[in-house]
C-alpha positions in Angstrom: 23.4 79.4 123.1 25.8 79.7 120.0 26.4 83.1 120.7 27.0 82.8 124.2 29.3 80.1 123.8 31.4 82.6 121.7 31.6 85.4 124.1 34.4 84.5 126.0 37.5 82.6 125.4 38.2 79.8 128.4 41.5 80.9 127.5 41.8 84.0 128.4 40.1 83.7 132.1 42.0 84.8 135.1 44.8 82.1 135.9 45.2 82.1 139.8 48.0 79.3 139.5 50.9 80.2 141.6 49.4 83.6 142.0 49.7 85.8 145.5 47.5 88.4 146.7 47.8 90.1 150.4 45.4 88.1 151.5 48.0 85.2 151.4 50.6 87.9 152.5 48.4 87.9 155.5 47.9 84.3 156.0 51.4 83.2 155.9 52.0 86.5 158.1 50.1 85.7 160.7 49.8 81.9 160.5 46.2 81.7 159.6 44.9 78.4 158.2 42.5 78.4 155.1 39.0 77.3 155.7 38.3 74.4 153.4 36.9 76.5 150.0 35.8 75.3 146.6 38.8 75.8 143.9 39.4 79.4 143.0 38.3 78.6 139.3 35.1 77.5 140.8 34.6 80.8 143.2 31.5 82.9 142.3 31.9 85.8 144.3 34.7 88.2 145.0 35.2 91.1 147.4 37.6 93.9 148.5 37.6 96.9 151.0 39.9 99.4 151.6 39.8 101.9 154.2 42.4 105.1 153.7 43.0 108.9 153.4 43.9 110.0 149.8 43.0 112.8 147.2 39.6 112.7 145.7 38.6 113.3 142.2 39.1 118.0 142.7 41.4 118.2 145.1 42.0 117.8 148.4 42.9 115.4 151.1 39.8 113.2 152.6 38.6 109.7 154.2 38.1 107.7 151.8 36.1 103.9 151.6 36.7 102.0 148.5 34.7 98.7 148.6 34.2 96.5 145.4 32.8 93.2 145.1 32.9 91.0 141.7 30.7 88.4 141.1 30.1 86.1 138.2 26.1 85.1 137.2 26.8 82.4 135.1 29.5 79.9 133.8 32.9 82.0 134.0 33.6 80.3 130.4 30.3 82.3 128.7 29.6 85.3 131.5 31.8 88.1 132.4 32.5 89.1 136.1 29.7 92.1 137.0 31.3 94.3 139.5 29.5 96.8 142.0 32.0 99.4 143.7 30.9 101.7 146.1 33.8 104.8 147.4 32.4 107.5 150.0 34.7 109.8 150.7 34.6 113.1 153.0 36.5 115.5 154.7 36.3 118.5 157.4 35.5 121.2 155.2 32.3 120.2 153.8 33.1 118.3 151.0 32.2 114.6 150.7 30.6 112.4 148.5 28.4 108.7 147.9 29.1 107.5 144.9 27.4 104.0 143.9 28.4 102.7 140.1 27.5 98.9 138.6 28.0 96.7 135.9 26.0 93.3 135.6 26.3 91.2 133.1 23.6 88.4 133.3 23.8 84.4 132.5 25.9 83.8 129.1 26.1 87.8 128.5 22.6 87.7 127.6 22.3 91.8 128.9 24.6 94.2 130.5 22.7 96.3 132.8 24.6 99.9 134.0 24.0 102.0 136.9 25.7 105.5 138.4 24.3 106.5 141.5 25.7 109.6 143.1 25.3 112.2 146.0 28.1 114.8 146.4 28.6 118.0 148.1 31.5 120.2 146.8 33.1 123.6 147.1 35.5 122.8 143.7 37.3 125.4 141.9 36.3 126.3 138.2 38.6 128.1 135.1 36.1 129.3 132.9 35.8 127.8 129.2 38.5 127.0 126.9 42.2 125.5 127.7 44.0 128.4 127.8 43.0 129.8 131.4 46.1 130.9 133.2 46.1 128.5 136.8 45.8 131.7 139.0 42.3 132.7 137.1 40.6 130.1 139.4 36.3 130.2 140.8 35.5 128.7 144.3 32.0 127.1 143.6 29.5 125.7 146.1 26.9 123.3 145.3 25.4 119.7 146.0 25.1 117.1 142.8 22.6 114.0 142.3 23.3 111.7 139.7 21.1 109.0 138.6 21.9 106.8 135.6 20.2 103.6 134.2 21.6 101.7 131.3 19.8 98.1 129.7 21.7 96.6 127.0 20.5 93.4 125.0 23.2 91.5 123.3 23.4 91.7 119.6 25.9 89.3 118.4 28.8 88.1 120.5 30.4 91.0 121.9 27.9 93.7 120.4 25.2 95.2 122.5 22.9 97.8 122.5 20.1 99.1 124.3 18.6 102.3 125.8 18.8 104.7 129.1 18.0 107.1 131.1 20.0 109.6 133.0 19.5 112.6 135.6 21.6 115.2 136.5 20.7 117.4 139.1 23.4 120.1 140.7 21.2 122.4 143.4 22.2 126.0 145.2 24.5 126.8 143.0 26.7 129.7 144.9 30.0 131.1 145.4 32.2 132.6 147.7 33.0 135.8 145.9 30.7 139.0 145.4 31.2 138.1 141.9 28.7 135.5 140.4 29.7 132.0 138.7 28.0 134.2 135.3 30.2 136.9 135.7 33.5 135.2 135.9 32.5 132.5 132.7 30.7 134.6 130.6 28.4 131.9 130.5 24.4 132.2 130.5 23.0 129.0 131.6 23.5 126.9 134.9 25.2 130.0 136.7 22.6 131.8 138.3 23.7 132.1 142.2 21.5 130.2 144.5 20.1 128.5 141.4 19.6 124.9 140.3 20.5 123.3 137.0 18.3 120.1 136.1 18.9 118.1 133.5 17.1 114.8 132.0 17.4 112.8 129.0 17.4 109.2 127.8 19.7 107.4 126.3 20.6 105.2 122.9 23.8 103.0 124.1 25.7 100.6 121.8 28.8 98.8 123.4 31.1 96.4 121.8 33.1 94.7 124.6 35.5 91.7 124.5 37.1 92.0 128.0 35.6 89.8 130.5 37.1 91.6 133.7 36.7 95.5 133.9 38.3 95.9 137.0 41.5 94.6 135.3 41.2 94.0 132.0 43.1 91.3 130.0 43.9 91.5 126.1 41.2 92.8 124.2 39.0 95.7 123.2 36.1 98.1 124.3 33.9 100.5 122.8 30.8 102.7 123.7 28.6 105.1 122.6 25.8 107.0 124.4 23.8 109.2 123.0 21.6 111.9 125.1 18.8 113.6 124.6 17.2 116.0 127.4 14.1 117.1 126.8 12.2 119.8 128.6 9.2 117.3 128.6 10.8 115.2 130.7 11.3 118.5 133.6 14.7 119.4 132.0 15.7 123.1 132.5 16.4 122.9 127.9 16.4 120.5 125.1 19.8 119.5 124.3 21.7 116.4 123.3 25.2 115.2 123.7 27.4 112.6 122.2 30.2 110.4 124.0 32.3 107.8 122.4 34.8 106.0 124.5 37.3 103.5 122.9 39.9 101.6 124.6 42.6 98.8 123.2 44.4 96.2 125.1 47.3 94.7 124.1 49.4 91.8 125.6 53.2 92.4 124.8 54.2 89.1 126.1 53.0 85.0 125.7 53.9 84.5 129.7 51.4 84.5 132.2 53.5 87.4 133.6 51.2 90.8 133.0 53.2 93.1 130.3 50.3 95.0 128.6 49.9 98.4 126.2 46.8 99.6 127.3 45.4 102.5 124.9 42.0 105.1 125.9 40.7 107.6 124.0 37.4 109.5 124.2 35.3 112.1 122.7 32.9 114.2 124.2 30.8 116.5 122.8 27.3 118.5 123.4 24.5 120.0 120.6 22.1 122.8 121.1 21.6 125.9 123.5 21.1 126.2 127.0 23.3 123.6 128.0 24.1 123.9 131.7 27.6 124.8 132.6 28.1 122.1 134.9 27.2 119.9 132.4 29.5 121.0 129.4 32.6 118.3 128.9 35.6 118.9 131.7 37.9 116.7 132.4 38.0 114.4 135.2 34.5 114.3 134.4 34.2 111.0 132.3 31.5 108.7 133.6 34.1 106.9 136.1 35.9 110.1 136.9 39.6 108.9 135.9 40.5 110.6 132.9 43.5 113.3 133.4 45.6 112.1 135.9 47.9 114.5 136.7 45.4 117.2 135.6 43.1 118.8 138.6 39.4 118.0 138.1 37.3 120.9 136.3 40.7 122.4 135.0 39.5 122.7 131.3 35.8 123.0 130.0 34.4 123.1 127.3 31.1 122.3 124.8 33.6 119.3 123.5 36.5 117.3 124.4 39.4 115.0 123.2 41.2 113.1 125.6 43.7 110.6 124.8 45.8 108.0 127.1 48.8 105.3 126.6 49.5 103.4 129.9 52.1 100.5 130.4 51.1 97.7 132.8 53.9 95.7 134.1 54.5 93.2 136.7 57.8 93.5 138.9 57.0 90.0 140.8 56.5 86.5 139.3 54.0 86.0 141.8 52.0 88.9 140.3 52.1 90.7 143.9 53.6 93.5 143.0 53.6 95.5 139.4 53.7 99.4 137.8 52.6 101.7 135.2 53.8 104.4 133.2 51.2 106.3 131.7 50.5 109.9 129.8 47.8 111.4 128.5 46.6 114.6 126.4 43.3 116.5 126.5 42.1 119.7 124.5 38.6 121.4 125.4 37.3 123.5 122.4 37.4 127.3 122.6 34.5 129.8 123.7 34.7 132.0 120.4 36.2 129.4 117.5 34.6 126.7 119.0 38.0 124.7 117.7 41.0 122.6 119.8 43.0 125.0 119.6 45.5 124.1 122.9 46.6 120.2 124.0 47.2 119.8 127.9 49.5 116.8 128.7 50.3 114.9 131.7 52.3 112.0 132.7 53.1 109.5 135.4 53.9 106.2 137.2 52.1 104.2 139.6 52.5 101.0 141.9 50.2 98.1 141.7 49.7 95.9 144.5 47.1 92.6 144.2 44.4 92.9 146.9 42.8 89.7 145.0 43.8 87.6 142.5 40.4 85.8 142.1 39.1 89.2 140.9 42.8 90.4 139.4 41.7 93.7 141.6 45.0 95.6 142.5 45.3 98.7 144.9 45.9 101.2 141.8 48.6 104.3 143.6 49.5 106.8 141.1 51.4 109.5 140.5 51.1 111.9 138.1 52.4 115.5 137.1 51.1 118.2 134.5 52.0 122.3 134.5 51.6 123.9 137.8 49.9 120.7 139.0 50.1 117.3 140.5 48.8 114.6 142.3 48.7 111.0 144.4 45.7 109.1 143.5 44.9 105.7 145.2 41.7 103.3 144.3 40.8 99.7 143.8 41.1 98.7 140.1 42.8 99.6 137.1 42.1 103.4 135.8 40.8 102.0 132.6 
C-alpha cells in the first residue's frame, strides 16, 4: 500500500475548477439544465465521441468515428485514468479500417494491462528502403492487416513496471496494381511475394517507467518503454527475428498557473535483428504503435530495418477557461540505408494545431493539426493529444 500511495501526486490531478468544455458550450447554448451528478472530482467514468471526415493515418480523405472513454479503477489519488479509444474509419475506394487500442491500469497501479486490436484494408503507397527516395518513385500496394497485441505489466516500484506479451501481425494477399511486383520495385526478398501473406508472431519482454497519470493529455512528468520482440517460427512465424523499440517522452510545465503552458519532448528508436524480416514489418514512419509519429510526413514514406524519430511540441492555452489552446510542434526522422545500413539523411517536418476541450473531466481535447514537410502536407484531426 506504500507503494501505491506513492504513485500519484493528489497534486497534480486534473483541476476542473472554473474549467469549460463544449459540453457546457452546449448547455448554456441551448439552455439545458444539469441533471443533479456527483462532483467532478468524484466522477469515475468519462466519455467522448466524435463523428467527422478527415485524413487517416496514409493518405486520403475518409469517415472517420473517434470514440474514447476514460475511466478510473480506483481512488483517483493512487490509480491512473485507463482509457479505451476505438476510431473506424473508411472511405469509397476500399480503404477502411477498425482499430481497437487500451490501456488499464488496475486499483492503486497495481498492473497496467495493454491491448492493440486492429483490422484494416489498404491500397497505401510504398518508397522502397532508405530516406533518400525521390517522392515521384512511389508503389501502389494492396493488402488487408490484423493486428493483435497483449501486454501485462506488474508494478515494480512506484512508477516502474514490467511484464511480458505477445503480439501478431498478420498482412494477407499481398498485391499490386502494376505488372511489376512489390520485390521488384524494393529489392527486397521477404514479405513481397504477390498474392502472398507475411505472418509474423513473437512475445514480448516490456518494461515501462511512467509518472503521468492521464495519457490522453498528459500533465508534467515523464514516460518511458521498452518492448522487446522475439518471433519465432515455433510459434507459426514465417522467420525468427527480433526487434527492439524504445520510446521516451518528457513533459515539462513552463508555468506555476493552472493555465496549460507545457514543453512536451518524444523521441523513439526502432530497430529490427536477424533475416527474413518481412517488409511490412521493417520500421516506417507513421508506424509507431499509436500511429502519430511524423506529422507532416505521409505514412510509409521512409523504411527502413531501424529508425530515429525525434519531436518537440508546445502546448498552450489561448483561453483562461482552458476551452480553447494550440501547438507548435516539429519533428525529425532518419530510416537507415539499404547498403551502409547507417542514418545517413534526416527528414523534418513542422506545424501548428488548434485544441479544443471536448471534456475537462478527462482533459480530452479535439487535437486538429497541421503540418508541412518537402512535397508533402497534411490536416489531421483526433481526440487526444499526439503524445
Amino acid at each position: 500500500m506504500l507503494l501505491a500511495q506513492k504513485a500519484i501526486n493528489p497534486n497534480r490531478l486534473i483541476d476542473t475548477t472554473n474549467k469549460t468544455d463544449l459540453v457546457d458550450v452546449a448547455r448554456d447554448l441551448f439552455h439545458i439544465s444539469p441533471k443533479p451528478v456527483t462532483a467532478e472530482k468524484d466522477r469515475s467514468f468519462y466519455f467522448s465521441i466524435l463523428p467527422l471526415s478527415y485524413s487517416v493515418p496514409g493518405g486520403g480523405r475518409a469517415l472517420f468515428t473517434a470514440t474514447t472513454a476514460g475511466f478510473y479503477l480506483g481512488e483517483r489519488s493512487t490509480t491512473y485514468l485507463s482509457t479505451v479509444t476505438f476510431a473506424p474509419y473508411f472511405n469509397f475506394k476500399g480503404r477502411y479500417g477498425l482499430p481497437f487500442r487500451s490501456s488499464v491500469w488496475t486499483k492503486d497501479n497495481s498492473w497496467n494491462i495493454q491491448g492493440d486490436t486492429r483490422f484494416l484494408v489498404y491500397p497505401q503507397y510504398t518508397w522502397g528502403l532508405g530516406g533518400n527516395q525521390p517522392e515521384s518513385n512511389k508503389f501502389i500496394v494492396n493488402y488487408e492487416y490484423i493486428r493483435f497485441y497483449q501486454s501485462f505489466l506488474k508494478r515494480i516500484t512506484s512508477y516502474l513496471y514490467a511484464g511480458i506479451g505477445y503480439n501478431l501481425d498478420y498482412y494477407l494477399d499481398i498485391e499490386t496494381n502494376s505488372p511489376n511486383s512489390l520485390q521488384k520495385f524494393t529489392g527486397y526478398p521477404y514479405g513481397t511475394s504477390s498474392d502472398k501473406n507475411s505472418f509474423s508472431t513473437g512475445t514480448t519482454l516490456n518494461l515501462l517507467y511512467d509518472t503521468r497519470n492521464n495519457e490522453l493529455n498528459p500533465l508534467p512528468g515523464s514516460y518511458t518503454n521498452v518492448v522487446y520482440r522475439v518471433n519465432s517460427r515455433m510459434l507459426g512465424s514465417d522467420g525468427n527475428w527480433q526487434s527492439l523499440y524504445i520510446d521516451m517522452r518528457k513533459y515539462i510545465s513552463l508555468t506555476t498557473t493552472r493555465e496549460q503552458n507545457v514543453l512536451a519532448l518524444w523521441a523513439y528508436y526502432w530497430k529490427t535483428f536477424g533475416n527474413g524480416i518481412p517488409y511490412l514489418s521493417l520500421p516506417s514512419i507513421g508506424w509507431d504503435p499509436y500511429q502519430r509519429s511524423g506529422r507532416g510526413i505521409e505514412q510509409n514514406r521512409y523504411r527502413g530495418k531501424s529508425l530515429l524519430y525525434f519531436e518537440t511540441e508546445y502546448r498552450r492555452d489561448i483561453t483562461a477557461n482552458g476551452l480553447l489552446g494550440f501547438v507548435l510542434f516539429a519533428n525529425v526522422n532518419a530510416v537507415t540505408e539499404p547498403i551502409t545500413n547507417q542514418f545517413s539523411y534526416w527528414r523534418p517536418a513542422t506545424g501548428t494545431g488548434l485544441r479544443i476541450k471536448f471534456n475537462k473531466g478527462s482533459g480530452t481535447n479535439i487535437a486538429i493539426d497541421y503540418g508541412i514537410s518537402q512535397n508533402y502536407s497534411s490536416i489531421t484531426l483526433g481526440l487526444g493529444e499526439a503524445f
